[in-house]
N, C-alpha and C positions, 0 to 999 in steps of 0.2 A: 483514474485521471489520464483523460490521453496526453500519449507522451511519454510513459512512467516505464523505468526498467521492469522486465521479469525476467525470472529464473528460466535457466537453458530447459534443453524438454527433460525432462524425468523419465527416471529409471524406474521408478516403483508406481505402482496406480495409487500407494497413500499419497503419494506428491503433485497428483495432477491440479492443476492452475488452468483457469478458467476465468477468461474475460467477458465479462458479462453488461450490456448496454441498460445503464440504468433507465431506457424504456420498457425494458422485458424484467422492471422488478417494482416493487410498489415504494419505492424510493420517490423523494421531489428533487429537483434541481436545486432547489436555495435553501434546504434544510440539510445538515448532517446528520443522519440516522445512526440512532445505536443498533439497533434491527433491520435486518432485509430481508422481505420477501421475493426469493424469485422465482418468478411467473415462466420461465422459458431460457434455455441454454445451449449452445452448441458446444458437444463435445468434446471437437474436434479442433483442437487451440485454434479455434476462430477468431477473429478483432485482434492477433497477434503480428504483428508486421517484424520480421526476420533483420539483420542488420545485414546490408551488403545482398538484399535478396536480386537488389533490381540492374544488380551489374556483378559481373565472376569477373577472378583475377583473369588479364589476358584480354578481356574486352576492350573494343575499341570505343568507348565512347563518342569520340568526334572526331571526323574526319579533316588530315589537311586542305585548305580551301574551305572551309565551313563558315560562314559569317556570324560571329558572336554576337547572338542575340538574348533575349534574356531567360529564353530553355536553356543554351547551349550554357550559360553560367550558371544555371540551377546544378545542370548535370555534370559540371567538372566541378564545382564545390561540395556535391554528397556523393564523389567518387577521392575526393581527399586533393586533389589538384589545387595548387597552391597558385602556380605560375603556367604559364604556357607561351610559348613563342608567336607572335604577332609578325603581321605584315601591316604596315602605317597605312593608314589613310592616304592613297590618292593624291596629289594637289591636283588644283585644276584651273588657268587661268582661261577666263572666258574672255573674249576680243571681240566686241563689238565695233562698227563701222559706220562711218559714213555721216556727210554733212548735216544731209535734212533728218538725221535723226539725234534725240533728247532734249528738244527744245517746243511742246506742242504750243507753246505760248506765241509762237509766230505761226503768220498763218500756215508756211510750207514746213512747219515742224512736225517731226512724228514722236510720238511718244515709245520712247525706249523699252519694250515690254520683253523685248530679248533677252538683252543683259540678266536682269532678278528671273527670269523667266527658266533662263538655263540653268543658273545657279541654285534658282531651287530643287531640277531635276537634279543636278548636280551634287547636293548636298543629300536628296531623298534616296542616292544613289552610291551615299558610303563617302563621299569627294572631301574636300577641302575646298572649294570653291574659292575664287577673287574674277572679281568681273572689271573690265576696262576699256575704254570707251576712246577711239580716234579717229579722226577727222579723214575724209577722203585724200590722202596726202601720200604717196608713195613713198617719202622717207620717213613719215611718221608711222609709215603701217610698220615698215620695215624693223625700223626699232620697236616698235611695241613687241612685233613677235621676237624679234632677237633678245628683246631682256627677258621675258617670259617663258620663252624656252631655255635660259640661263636659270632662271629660279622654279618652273614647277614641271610636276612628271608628266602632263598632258598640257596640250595649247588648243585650243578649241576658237574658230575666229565664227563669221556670222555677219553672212552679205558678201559681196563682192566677187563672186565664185564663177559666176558667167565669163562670155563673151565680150562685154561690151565695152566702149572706153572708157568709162568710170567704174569697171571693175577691177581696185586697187589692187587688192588682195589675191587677186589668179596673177595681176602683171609683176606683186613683186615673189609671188611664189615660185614664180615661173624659171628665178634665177636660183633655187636651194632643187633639195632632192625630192619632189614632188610633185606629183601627179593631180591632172584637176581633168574631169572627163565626164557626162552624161552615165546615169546609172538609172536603167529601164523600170523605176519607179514614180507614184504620183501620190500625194506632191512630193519634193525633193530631186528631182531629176539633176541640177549641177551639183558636183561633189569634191571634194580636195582632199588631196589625205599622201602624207610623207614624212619626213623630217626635218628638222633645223639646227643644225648640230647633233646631230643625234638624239633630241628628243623628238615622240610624236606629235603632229599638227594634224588636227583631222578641223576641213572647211567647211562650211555649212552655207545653204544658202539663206536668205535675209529676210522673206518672209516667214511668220510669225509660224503658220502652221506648221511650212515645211524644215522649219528649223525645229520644231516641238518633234515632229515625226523623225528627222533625221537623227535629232540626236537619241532618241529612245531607239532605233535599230541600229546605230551604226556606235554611236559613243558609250552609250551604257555597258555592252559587253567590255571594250577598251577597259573602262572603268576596272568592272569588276575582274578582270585579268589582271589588272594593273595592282586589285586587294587580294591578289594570290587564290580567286576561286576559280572553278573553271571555266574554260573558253568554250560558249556553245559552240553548235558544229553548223545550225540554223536557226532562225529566226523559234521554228516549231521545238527547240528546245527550252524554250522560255516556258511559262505557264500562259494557257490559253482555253480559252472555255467558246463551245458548241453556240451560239446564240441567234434565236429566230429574228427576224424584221420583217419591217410595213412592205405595202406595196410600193410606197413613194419610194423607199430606200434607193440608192445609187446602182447603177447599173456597170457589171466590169467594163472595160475599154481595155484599148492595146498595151498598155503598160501595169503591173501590178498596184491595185490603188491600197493605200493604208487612209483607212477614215476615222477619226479621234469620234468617240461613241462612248450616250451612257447605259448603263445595263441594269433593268429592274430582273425581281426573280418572283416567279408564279410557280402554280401547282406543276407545270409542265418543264419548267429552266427556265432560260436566263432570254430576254430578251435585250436587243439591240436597237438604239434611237440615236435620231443625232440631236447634239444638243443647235438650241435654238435655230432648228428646221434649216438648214443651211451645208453647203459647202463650199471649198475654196481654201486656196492657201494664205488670202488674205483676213480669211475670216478670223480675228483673233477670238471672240466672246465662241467661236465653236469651241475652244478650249476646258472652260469653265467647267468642272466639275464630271471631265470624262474620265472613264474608268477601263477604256481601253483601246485598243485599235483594230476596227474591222479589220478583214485582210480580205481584198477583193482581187483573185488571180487573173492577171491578163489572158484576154481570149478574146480572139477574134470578132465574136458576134455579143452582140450586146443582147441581154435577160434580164427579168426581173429576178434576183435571188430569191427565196424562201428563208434560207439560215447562212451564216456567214463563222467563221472564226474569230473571235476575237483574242488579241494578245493584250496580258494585263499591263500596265503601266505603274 
């Protein structure tokens, strides 16, 4: 029966034990035999599984930082681990912005795809997620993040990060410990990121894609810092896989481009596609079903790639 104790290894050859697969004997499955014949044996206490073989005392099972998943609980409960010291989940309040957004029922309405948009990377992401939604209003913005950074360990807002004079969110950042400046990538180029009371505030800009890219390179590490794992050192310490593409594929430009991309796999690797033929930061349906982010390195003359990087999501 697998499963079944046996005796330690023996001292005498009368006492050798021998596990034997009742396919190497003329035994059936659904019969109990008073007779067996066996057909074939290894000597050599094979089919015996040792207690304790697969970890010695002293062994480190699982490292601090390691995200409990459901190996890491297989292998502290047949190491005898009862309890183990945690770091909580994350919170995360997400801040959404702005008048002409959550209402597409009027004609100048956008449909709010940010808000549940992040919260899902958010939550795929270890978080505790709350999303919140205010009006273009510089004392509403204000409060939103001043209660928000009162209640959770990250404040994440989304829109308003620019220049312009309905960019709520840089004008009333402008007055805390926080920085809002161009960072030489595409899309995502306006960024924010400081604190408010001493929690962190990292800004995000408002279109769909470049909010989706912003936050998987710049919030996700946060995140996962914030669940006690380590802090990459770049982007290429994430998991990242070699992938070929068409000739239409995008072409680098001067700033480093990240492209939301799906990835089939053939005899040769992984190939790279965009979804529904398109790019743009407003493209929200490129989103749907991608499985990572090209990474196209700024440089000066434009090429058609052959293979590209992509970083998993």
């Amino acid at each position: 029966m697998t499963g079944a104790p046996v005796p330690e290894d023996p001292d005498t050859k009368d006492d050798e034990l021998y596990v034997i697969p009742i396919e190497n004997t003329d035994a059936r499955n659904d019969v109990m035999p008073t007779t067996v014949t066996v057909k074939d044996y290894n000597p050599h206490r094979a089919h015996i599984r040792y207690r304790g073989e697969h970890v010695q005392p002293g062994d480190v099972v699982t490292h601090a930082g390691t995200r409990i998943d459901a190996g890491v609980i297989a292998t502290l409960i047949s190491a005898g681990v009862e309890q183990v010291e945690l770091y909580p989940r994350p919170t995360v309040c997400v801040i959404t912005s702005g008048d002409e957004v959550g209402d597409a029922r009027n004609a100048w309405g956008i449909p709010n795809s940010n808000g549940p948009m992040l919260v899902a990377a958010a939550h795929a992401s270890g978080a505790v997620p709350t999303h919140r939604h205010v009006r273009d209003d510089a004392a509403a913005v204000h409060a939103a993040i001043d209660t928000a950074a009162s209640e959770f360990d990250l404040v994440v807002t989304v829109g308003g990060v620019s220049a312009g004079a309905y960019d709520v969110v840089r004008a009333v950042g402008g007055t805390a410990d926080m920085w809002f400046g161009p960072v030489d990538i595409q899309p995502g180029k306006p960024q924010g990121l400081g604190t408010w009371n001493g929690t962190p505030v990292m800004c995000l800009p408002g279109n769909p894609v470049a909010a989706y890219v912003s936050f998987f390179l710049f919030v996700v590490p946060v995140l996962h810092t914030l669940a006690g794992m380590p802090a990459p050192h770049s982007v290429w310490d994430r998991p990242h896989v070699s992938a070929f593409v068409s000739d239409d594929f995008p072409q680098p430009g001067p700033r480093t481009r990240f492209i939301p991309v799906q990835l089939t796999w053939g005899e040769h690797g992984a190939t790279a596609t965009l979804p529904h033929g398109g790019t743009g930061s407003h493209m929200v349906a490129t989103l749907a079903g991608v499985h990572g982010l090209a990474v196209l390195p700024a440089e000066s003359e434009p090429h058609d790639p052959t293979s590209v990087a992509v970083l998993f999501v």
